[in-house]
Rosetta silent file (secondary structure, phi, psi, omega in degrees, C-alpha in Angstrom):
SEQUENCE: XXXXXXXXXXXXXXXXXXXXXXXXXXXXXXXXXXXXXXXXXXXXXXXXXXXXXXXXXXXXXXXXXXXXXXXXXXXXXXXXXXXXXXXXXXXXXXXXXXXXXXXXXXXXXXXXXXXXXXXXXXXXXXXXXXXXXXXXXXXXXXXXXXXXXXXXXXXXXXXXXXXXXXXXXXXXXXXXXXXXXXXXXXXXXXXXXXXXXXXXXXXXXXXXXXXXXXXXXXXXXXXXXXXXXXXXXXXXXXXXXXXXXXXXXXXXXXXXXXXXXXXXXXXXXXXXXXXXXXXXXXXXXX
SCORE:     score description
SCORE:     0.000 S_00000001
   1 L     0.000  145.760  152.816   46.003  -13.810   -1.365 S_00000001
   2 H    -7.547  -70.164  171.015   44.861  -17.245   -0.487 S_00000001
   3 H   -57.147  -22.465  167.477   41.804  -15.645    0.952 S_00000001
   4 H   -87.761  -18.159 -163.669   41.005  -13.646   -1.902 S_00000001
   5 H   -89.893  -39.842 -169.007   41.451  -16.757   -4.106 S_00000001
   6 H   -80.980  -47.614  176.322   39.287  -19.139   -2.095 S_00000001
   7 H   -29.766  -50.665 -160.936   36.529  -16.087   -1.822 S_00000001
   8 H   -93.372   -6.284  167.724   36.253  -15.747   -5.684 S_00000001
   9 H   -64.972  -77.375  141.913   36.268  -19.707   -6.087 S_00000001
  10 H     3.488  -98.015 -172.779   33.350  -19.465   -3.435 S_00000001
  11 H   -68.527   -4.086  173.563   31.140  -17.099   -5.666 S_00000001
  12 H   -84.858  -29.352 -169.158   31.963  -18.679   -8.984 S_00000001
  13 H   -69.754  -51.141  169.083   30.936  -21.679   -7.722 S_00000001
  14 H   -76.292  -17.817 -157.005   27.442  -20.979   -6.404 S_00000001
  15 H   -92.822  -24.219  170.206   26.820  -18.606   -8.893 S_00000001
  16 H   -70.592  -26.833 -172.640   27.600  -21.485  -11.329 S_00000001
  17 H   -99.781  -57.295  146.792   24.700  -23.666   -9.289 S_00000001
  18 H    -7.111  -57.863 -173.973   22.278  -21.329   -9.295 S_00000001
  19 H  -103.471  -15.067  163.543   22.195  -20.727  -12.339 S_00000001
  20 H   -67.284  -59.436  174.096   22.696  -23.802  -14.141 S_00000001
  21 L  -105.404   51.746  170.269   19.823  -25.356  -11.523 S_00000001
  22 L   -70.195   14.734  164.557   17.801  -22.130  -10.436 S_00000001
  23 L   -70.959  -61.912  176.957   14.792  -24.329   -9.574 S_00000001
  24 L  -108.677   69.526  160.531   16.467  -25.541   -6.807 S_00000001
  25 L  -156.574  120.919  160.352   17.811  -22.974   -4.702 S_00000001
  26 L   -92.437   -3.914 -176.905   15.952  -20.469   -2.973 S_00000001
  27 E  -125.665  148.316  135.026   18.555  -19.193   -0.441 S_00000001
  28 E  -116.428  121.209 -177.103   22.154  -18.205   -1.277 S_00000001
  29 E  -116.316  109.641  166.014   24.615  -17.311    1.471 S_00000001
  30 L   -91.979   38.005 -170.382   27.906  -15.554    0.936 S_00000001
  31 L   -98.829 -175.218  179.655   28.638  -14.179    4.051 S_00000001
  32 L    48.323   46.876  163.422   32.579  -13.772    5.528 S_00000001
  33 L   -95.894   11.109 -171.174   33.790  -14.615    1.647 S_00000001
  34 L    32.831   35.423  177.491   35.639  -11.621    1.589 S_00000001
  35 L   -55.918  122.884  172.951   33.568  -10.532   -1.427 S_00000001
  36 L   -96.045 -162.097  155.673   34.800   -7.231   -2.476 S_00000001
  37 H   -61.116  -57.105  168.371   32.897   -5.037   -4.869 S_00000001
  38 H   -19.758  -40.673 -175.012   33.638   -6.875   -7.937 S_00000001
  39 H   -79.918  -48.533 -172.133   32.099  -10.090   -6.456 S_00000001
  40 H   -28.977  -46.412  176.522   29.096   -7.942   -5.501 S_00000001
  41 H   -64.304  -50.067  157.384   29.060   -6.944   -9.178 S_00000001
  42 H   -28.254  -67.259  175.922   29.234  -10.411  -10.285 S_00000001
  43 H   -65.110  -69.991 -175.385   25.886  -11.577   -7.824 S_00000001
  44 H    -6.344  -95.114 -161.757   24.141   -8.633   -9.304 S_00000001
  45 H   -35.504  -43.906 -158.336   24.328   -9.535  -12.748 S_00000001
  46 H   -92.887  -20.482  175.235   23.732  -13.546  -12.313 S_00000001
  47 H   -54.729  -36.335 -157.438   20.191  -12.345   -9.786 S_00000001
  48 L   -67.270   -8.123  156.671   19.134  -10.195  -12.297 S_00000001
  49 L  -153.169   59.779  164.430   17.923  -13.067  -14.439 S_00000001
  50 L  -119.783  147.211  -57.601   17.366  -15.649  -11.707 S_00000001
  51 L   131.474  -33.884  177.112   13.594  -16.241  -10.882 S_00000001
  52 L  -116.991  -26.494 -170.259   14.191  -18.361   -7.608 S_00000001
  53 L   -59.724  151.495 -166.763   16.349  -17.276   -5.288 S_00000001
  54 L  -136.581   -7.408  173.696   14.246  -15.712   -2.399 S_00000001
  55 E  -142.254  114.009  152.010   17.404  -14.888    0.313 S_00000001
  56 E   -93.401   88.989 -176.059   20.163  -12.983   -0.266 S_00000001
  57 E   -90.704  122.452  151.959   22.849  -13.334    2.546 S_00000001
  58 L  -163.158   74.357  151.659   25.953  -11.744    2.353 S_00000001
  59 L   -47.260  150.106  165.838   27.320  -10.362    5.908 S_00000001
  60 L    57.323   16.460 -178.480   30.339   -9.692    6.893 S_00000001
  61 L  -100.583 -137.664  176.604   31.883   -9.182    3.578 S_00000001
  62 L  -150.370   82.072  162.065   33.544   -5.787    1.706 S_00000001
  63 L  -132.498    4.763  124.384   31.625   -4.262   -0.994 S_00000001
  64 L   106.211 -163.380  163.807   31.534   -1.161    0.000 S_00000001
  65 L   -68.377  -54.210 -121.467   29.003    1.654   -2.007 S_00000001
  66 H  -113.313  -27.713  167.242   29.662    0.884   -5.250 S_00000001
  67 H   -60.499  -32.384  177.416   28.897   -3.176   -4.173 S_00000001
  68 H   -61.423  -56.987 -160.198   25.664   -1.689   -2.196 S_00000001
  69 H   -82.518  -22.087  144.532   24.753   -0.421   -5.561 S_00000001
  70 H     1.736  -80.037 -170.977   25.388   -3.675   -7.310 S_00000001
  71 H   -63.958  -46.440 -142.199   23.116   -5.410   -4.948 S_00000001
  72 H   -99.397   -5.411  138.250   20.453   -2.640   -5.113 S_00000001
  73 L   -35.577  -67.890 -158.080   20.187   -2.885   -8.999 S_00000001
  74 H   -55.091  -44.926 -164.591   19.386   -6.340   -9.395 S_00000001
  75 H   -47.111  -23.262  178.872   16.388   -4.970   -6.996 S_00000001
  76 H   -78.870  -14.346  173.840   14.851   -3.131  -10.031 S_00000001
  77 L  -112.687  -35.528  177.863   14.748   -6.122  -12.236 S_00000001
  78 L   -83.116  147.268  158.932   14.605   -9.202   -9.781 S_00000001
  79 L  -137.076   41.776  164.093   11.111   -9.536   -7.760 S_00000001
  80 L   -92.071  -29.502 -175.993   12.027  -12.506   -6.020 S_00000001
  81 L   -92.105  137.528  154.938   14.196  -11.682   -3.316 S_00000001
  82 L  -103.713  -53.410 -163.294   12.370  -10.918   -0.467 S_00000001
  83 E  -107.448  134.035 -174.392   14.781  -11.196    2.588 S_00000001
  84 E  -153.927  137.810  173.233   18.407   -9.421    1.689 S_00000001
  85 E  -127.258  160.201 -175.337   20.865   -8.884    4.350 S_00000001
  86 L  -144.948  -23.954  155.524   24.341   -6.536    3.665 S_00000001
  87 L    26.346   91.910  179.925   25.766   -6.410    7.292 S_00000001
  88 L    87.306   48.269 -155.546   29.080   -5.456    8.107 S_00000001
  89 L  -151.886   39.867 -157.770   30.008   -4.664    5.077 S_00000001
  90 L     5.654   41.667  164.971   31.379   -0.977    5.104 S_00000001
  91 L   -60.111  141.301 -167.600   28.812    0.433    3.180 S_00000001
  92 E  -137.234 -170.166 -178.206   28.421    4.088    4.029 S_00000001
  93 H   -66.771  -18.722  165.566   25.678    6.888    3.019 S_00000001
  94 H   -57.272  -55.592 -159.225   26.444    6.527   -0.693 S_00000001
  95 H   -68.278  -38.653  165.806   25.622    3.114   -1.022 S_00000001
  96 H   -42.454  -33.317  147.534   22.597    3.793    1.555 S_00000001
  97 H   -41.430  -80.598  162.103   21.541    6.269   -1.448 S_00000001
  98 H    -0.140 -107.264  174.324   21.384    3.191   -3.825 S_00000001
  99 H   -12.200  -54.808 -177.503   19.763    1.058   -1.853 S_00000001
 100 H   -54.245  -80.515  174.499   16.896    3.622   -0.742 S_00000001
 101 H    10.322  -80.144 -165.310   16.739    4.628   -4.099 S_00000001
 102 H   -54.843  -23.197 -175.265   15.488    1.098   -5.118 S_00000001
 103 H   -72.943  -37.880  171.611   13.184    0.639   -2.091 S_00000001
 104 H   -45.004  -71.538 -176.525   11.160    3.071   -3.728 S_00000001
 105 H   -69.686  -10.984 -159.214   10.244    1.059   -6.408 S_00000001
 106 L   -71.277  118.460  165.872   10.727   -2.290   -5.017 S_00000001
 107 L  -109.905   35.097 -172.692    7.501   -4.773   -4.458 S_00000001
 108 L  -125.079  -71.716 -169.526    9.063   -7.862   -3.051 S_00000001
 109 L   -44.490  110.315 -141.229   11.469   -7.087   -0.251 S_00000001
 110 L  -119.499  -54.213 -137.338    9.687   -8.102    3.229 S_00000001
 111 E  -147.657   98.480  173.586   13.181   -8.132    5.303 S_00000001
 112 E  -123.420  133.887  173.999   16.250   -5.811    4.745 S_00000001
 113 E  -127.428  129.451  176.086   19.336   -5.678    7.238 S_00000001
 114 L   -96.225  -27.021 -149.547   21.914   -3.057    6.956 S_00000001
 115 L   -66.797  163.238  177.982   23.390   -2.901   10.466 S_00000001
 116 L    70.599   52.459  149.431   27.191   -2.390   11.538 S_00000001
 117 L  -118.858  143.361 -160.694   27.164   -0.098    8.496 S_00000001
 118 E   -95.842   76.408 -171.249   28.449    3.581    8.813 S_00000001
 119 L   -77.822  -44.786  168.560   25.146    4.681    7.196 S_00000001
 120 H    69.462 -174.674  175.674   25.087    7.715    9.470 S_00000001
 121 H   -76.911  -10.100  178.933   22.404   10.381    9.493 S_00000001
 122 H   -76.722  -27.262 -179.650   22.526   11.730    6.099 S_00000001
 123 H   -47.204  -48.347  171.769   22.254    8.035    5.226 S_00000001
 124 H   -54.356  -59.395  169.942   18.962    7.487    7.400 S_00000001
 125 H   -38.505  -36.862 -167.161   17.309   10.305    5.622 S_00000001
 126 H   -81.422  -28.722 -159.490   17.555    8.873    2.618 S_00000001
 127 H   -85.226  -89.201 -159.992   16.255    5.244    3.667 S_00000001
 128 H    -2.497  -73.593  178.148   13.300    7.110    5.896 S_00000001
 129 H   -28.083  -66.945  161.771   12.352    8.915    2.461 S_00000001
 130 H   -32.543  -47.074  171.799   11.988    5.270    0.934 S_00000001
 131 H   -43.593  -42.097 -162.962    9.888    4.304    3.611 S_00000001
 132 H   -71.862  -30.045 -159.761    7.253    6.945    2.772 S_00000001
 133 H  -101.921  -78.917 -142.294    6.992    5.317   -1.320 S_00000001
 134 L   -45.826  112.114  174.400    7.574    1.575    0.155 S_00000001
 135 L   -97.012    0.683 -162.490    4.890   -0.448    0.610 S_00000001
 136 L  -131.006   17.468  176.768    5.840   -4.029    0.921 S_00000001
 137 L  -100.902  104.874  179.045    9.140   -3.896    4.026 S_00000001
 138 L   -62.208  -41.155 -147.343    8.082   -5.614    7.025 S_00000001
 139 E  -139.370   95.322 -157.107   11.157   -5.844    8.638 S_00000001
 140 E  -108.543  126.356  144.811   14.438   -3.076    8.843 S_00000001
 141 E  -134.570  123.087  179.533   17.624   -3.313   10.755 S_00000001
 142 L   -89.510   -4.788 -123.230   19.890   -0.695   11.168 S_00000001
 143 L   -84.190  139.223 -130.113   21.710   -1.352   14.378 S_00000001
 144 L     1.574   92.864 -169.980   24.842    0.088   14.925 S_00000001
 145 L  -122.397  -17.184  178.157   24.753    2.586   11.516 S_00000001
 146 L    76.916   46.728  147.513   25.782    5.683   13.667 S_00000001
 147 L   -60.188  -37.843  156.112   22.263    7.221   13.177 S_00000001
 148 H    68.938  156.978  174.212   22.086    9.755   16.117 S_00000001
 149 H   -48.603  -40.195 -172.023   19.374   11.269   17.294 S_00000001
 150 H   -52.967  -66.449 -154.943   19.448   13.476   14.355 S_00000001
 151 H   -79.524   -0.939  171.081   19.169   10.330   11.955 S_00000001
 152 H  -102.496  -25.766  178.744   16.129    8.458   14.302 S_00000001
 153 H   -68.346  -47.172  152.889   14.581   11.446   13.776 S_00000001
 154 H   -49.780  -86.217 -172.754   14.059   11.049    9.976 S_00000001
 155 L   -52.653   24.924  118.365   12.886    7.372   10.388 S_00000001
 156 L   -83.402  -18.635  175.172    9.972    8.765   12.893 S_00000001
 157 L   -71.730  -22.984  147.168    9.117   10.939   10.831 S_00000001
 158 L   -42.603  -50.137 -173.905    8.237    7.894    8.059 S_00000001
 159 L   -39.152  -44.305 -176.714    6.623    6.207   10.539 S_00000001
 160 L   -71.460   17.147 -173.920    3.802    8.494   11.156 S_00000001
 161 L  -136.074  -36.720  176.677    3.224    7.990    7.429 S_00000001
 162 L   -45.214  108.835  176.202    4.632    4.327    6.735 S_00000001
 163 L  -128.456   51.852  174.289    2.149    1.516    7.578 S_00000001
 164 L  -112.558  -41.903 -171.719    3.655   -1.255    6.414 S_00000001
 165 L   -75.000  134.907 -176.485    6.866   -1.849    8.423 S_00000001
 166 L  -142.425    6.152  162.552    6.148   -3.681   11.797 S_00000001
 167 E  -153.458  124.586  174.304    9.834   -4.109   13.338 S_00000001
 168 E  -147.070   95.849 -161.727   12.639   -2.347   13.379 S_00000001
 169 L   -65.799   89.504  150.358   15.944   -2.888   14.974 S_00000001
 170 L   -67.024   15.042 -147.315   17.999    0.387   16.360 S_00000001
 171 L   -94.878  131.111  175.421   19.950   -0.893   19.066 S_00000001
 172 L    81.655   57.154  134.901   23.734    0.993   19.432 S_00000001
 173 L   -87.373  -21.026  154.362   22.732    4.016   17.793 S_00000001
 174 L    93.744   45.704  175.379   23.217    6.736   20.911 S_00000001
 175 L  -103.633   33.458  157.240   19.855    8.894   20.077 S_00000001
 176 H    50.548 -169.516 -174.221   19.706    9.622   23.836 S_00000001
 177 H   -81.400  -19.403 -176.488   16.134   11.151   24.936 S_00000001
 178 H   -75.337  -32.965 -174.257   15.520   13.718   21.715 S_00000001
 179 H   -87.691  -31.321 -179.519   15.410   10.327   19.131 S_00000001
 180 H   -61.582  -61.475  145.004   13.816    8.793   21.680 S_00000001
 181 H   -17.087  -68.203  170.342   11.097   11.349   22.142 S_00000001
 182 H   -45.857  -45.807  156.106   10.764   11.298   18.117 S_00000001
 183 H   -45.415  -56.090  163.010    9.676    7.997   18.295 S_00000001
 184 H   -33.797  -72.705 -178.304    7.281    8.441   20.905 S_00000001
 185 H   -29.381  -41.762 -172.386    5.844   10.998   18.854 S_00000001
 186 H   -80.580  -42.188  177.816    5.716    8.598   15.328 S_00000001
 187 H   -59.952  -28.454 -176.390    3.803    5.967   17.869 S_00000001
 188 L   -56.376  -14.635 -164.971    1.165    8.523   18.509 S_00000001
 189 L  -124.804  -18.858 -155.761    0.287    8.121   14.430 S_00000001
 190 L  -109.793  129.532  177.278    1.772    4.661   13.454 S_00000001
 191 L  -113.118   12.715 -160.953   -0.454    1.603   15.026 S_00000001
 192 L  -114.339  -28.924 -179.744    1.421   -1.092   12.848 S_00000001
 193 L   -63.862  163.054 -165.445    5.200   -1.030   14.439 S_00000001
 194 L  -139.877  -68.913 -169.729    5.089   -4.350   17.178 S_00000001
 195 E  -122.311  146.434  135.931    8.693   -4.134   17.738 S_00000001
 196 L  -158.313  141.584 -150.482   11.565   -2.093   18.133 S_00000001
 197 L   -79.058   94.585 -174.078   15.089   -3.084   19.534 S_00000001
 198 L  -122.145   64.844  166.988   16.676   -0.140   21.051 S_00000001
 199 L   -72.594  142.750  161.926   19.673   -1.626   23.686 S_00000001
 200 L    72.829   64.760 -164.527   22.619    0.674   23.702 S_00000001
 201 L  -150.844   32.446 -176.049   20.938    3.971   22.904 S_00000001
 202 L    12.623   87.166 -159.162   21.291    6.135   26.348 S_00000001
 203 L  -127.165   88.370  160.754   17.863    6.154   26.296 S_00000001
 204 L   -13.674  150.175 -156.637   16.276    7.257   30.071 S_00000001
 205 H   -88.096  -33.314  173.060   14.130    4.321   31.177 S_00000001
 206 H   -67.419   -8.059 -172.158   10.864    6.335   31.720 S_00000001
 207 H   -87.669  -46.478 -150.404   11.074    6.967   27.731 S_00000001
 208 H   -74.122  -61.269 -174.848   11.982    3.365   27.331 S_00000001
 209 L   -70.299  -25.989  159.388    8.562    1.968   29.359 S_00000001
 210 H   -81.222   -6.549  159.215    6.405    4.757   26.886 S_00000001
 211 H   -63.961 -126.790   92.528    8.325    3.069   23.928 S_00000001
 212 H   119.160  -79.191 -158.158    7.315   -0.517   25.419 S_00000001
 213 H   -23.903  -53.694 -179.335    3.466    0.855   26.504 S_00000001
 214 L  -102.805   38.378 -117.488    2.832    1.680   22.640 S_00000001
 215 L  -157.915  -68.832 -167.165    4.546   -0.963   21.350 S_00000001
 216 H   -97.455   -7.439  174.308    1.922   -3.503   23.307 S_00000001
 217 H   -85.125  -42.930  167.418   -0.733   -1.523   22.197 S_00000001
 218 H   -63.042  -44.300 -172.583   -0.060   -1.994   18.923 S_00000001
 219 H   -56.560  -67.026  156.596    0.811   -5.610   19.603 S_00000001
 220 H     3.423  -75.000 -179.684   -2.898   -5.712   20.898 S_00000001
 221 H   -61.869  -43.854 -161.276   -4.478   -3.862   18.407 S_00000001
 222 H   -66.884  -82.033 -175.531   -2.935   -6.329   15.353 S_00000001
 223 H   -43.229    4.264  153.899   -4.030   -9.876   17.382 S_00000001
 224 H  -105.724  -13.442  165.226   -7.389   -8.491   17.769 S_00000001
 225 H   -88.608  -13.662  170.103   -8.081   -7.815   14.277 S_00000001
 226 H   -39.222  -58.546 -167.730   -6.253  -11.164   13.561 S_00000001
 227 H   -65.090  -42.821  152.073   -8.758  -12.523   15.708 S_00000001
 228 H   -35.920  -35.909 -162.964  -11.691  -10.511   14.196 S_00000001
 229 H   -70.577  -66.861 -140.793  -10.737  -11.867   10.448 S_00000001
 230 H   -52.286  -43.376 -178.750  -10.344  -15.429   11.721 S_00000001
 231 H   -66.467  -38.838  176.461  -14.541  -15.105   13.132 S_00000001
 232 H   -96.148    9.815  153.740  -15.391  -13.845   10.467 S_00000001
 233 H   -98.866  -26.076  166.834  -13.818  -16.124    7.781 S_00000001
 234 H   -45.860  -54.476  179.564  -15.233  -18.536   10.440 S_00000001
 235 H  -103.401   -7.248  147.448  -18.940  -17.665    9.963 S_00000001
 236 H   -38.181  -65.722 -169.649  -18.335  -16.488    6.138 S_00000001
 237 H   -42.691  -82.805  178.307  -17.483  -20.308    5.004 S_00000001
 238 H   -29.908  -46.084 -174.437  -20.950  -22.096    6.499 S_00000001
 239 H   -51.141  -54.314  153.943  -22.775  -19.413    4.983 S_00000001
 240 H   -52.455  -69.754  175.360  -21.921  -19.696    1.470 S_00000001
 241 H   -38.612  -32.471 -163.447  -22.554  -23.626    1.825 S_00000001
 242 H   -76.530  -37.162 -174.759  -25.934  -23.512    3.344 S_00000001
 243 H   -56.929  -42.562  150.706  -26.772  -21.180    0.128 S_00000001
 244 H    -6.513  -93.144 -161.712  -25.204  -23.668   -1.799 S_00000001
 245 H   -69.182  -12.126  165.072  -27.036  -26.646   -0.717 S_00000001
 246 H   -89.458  -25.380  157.941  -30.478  -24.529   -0.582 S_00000001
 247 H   -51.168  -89.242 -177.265  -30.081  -23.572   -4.483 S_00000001
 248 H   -35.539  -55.991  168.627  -29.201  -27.145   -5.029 S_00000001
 249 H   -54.594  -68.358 -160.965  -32.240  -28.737   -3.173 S_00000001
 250 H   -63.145   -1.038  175.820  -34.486  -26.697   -4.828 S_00000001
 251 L    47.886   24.692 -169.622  -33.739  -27.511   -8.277 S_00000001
 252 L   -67.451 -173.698 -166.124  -33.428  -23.738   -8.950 S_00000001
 253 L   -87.316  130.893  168.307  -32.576  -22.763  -12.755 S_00000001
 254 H   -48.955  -19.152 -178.342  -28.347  -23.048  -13.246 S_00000001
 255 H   -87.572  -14.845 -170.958  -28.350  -19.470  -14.088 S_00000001
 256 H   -72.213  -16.927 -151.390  -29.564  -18.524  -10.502 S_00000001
 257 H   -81.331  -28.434 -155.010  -26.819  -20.937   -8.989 S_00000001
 258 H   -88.459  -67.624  179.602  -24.048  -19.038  -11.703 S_00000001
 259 H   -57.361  -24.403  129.509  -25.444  -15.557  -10.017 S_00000001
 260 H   -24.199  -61.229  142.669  -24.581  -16.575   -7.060 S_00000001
 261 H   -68.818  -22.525 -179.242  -20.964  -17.166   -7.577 S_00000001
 262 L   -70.879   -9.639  179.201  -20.350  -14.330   -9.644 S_00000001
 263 L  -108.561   -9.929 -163.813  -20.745  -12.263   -6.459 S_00000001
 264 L   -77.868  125.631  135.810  -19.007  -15.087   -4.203 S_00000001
 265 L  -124.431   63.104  169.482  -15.207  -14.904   -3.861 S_00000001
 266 L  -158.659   -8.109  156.469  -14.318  -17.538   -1.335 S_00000001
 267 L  -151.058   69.546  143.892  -15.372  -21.265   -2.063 S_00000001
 268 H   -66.022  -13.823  167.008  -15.527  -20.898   -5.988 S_00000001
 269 H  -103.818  -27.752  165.066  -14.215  -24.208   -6.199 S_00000001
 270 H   -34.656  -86.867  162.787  -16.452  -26.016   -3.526 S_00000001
 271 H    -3.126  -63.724  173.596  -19.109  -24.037   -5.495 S_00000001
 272 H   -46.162 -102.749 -163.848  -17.684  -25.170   -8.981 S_00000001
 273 H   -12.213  -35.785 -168.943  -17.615  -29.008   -8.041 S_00000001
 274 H   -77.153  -46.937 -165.241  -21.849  -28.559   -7.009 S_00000001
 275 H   -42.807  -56.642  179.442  -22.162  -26.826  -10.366 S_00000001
 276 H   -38.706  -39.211 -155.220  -20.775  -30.190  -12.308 S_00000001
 277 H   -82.940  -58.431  175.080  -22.785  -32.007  -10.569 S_00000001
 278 H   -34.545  -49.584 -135.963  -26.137  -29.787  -11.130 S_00000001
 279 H   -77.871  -47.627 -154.858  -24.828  -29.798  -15.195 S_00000001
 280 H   -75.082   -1.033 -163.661  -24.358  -34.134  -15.532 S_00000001
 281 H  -103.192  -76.693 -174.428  -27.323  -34.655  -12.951 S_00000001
 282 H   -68.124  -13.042  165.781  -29.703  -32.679  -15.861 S_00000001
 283 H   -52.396  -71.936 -177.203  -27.475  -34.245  -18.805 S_00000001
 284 H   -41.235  -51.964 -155.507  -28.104  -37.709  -17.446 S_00000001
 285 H   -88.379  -17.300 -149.639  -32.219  -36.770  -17.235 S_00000001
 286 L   -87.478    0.000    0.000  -32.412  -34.719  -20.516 S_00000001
């Protein structure tokens, strides 16, 4: 059709610009191209020796499982993309196999969205399980995957072990008060979730305000060690300098100035720059 014609125009064309210029493009967005699997297959192949792209959109298209697993190849060879959305895109618990799969091994990917895929609960299981190996996914959304209580139930059970993941968007999944409850439960062990979206989940309200409570607790805890770091990179900085500039007055010997940085790792180049100066200051006298 027309629509199929202009689609596959579409991906030859960026896929042609990419890769011809892959310096400059860090985002590529396919979505509503009516990319079947084939084009899916196609994107694979040209990520899988691309170097820049850092966003992969492509919502609202049709590639199905066997396009999911396309996509969730390239993840074993590219380690560039960080943010990859698949949305809409009638992906079902096979390709949610794939995908997981890859998550295992995966160290780049910060942001993955699946929702208004029929992932279902055997599907969840499989991602949760990823969760457990993953260390580097900030950011998940399943929302409306047809996860059920049953399938909310996995992903709390990651939680309590995951501590990487700090939002994650459930909203239209129905897991009533038993997924809700499971959740509670994963907040009692996980202090790193912030957010999670759960509209459209027949969720009782008194469950909803003990989601919320530890939720803000969490929120809490993270902006107070932010704020801890920041005081203490705060009084860390001066510190080093004053040693700095008390070596340096002192005309001490270059190797004590050298032992000093070798234990220092936070203004080695400030640090450097005095050194130069110590070596052409005794050049200059010698």
């Amino acid at each position: 059709s027309t629509r199929n014609a202009m689609s596959d125009n579409a991906i030859a064309r960026n896929l042609q610009d990419f890769c011809s210029n892959p310096s400059e493009f860090r985002k590529l967005h396919l979505g509503y191209q009516n990319i079947n699997e084939d084009g899916a297959k196609q994107i694979g192949l040209a990520l899988s020796f691309n170097n820049s792209i850092t966003t992969l959109y492509l919502g609202g298209n049709e590639i199905g499982d066997s396009g999911a697993k396309s996509i969730a190849d390239t993840l074993t060879n590219n380690d560039c993309i960080t943010t990859l959305s698949l949305t809409g895109n009638g992906i079902g618990w096979k390709g949610a196999s794939h995908i997981a799969e890859k998550l295992k091994e995966n160290v780049s990917l910060t942001s993955l969205r699946l929702g208004d895929n029929n992932i279902g609960e055997k599907g969840a299981k499989m991602i949760a399980d990823s969760l457990i190996e993953n260390t580097t996914l900030t950011f998940l959304d399943l929302e409306s995957t047809n996860l059920g209580e049953g399938g909310v139930h996995y992903l709390a059970n990651a939680l309590m072990t995951n501590r990487h993941l700090t939002s994650l968007n459930l909203e239209g999944n129905d897991m009533g008060e038993n997924g809700a409850l499971s959740l509670i439960e994963a907040l009692a062990f996980n202090d790193k979730i912030v957010q999670i979206d759960l509209d459209g989940n027949n969720i009782p309200y008194g469950l909803v305000e003990d989601i919320q409570r530890s939720l803000s607790d969490n929120s809490n805890r993270t902006a107070s060690l932010q704020v801890q770091v920041e005081e203490e990179r705060e009084v860390e900085v001066p510190i080093h300098m004053l040693e700095l500039e008390e070596l340096k007055n002192k005309r001490d010997d270059l190797s004590e100035l050298i032992e000093v940085l070798l234990h220092d790792l936070v203004l080695k180049r400030i640090q450097l720059k005095e050194i130069d100066a110590l070596i052409l200051e005794r050049e200059g006298g010698s």
